[in-house]
N, C-alpha and C positions, 0 to 999 in steps of 0.2 A: 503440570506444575505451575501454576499461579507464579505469576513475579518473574518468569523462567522463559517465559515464551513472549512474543507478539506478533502481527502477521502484519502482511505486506502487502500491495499491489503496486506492479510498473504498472503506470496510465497508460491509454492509447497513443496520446502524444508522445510520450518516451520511445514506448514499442514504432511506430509511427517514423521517430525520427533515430531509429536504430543504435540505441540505448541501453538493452537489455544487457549486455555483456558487459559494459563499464557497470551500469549498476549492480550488479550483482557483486560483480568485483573488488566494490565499494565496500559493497554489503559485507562482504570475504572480511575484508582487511580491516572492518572494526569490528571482527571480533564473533560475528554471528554465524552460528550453523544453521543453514538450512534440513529442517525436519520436513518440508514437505514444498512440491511446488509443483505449478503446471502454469500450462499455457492454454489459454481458452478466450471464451468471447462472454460477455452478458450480453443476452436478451433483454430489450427494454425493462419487461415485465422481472425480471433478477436483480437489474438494477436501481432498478424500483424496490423490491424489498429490501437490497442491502441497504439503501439509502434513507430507511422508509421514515431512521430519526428527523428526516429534516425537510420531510413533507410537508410540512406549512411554511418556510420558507422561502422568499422571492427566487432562489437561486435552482431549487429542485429541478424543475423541469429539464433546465439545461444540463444538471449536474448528472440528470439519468441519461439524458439523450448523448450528450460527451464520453460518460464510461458504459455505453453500448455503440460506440460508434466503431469500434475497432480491436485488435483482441489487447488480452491483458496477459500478463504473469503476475499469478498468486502462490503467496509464499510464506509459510509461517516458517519463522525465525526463533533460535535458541541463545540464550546468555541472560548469567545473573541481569537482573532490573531491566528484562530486554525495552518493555514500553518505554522508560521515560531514556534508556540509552538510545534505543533507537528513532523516537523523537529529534536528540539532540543529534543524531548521526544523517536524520534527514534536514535540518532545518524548520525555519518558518514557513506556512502555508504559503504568504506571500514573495516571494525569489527575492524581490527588492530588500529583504529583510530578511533573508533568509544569512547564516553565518557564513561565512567566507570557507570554501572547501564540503560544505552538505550541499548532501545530492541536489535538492531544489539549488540553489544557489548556483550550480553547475549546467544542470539540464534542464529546470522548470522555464518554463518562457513567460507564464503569467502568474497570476492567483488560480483562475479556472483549470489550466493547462500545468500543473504541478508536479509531473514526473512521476510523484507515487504516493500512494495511502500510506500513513500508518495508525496501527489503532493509539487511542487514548488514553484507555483505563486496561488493568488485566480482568478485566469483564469483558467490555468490548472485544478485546484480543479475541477470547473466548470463542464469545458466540460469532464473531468474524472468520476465524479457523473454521467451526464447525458447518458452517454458513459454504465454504468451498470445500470442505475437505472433509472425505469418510476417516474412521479414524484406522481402516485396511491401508489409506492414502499417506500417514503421518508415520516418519521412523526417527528411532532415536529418543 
């Protein structure tokens, strides 16, 4: 359902700096069901295609080598306007800017180092779910 879903990723830094359980937690208490999630790792070469928007950008190289350095939890999430609520449930990309009480704000330690993905658009959501997730994997 369009508008209904968004998905997730705790970074390696999150994971890293043993996070997952408050995040989630977070995740819990505004509001969002988890319809799907695992724990796993990107291969450069994964993080590379999920990343693949931003391939000509100064930042890529690091941005693959960063979310293959360690594992992840991937996660699509359920509630009305999940994108732009759960946007506002993670913060600003940048922590310094990020609002007082989301996740970056709590756990992110830089811009690069952000605690977790969320998609942008319910397109992105999309093809981000289907990108980790068979649809045998997604319930609810």
């Amino acid at each position: 359902m369009a508008g209904n879903r968004t998905f997730t990723m705790i970074k390696p830094d999150a994971v890293k700096n043993g996070h997952i359980g408050a995040i989630l937690n977070h995740i819990n208490k505004a509001g969002f069901k988890i319809v799907a999630m695992k724990y796993t790792k990107l291969s450069a070469e994964k993080a590379g295609e999920f990343y693949a928007v931003h391939k000509e950008r100064p930042f890529y190289g690091e941005l693959v080598e960063f979310m293959s350095s360690g594992p992840i939890v991937a996660a699509i999430l359920e509630k009305d306007n999940a994108v732009v609520d759960f946007r506002t449930t993670i913060g600003a990309t940048n922590p310094a800017e990020a609002a007082e009480g989301t996740v970056r704000a709590i756990y992110a330690t830089s811009i690069g180092e952000n605690a977790v993905h969320g998609s942008d658009s319910d397109e992105n959501a999309q093809i981000e779910s289907d990108f980790h997730f068979a649809g045998t994997e997604v319930f609810g």
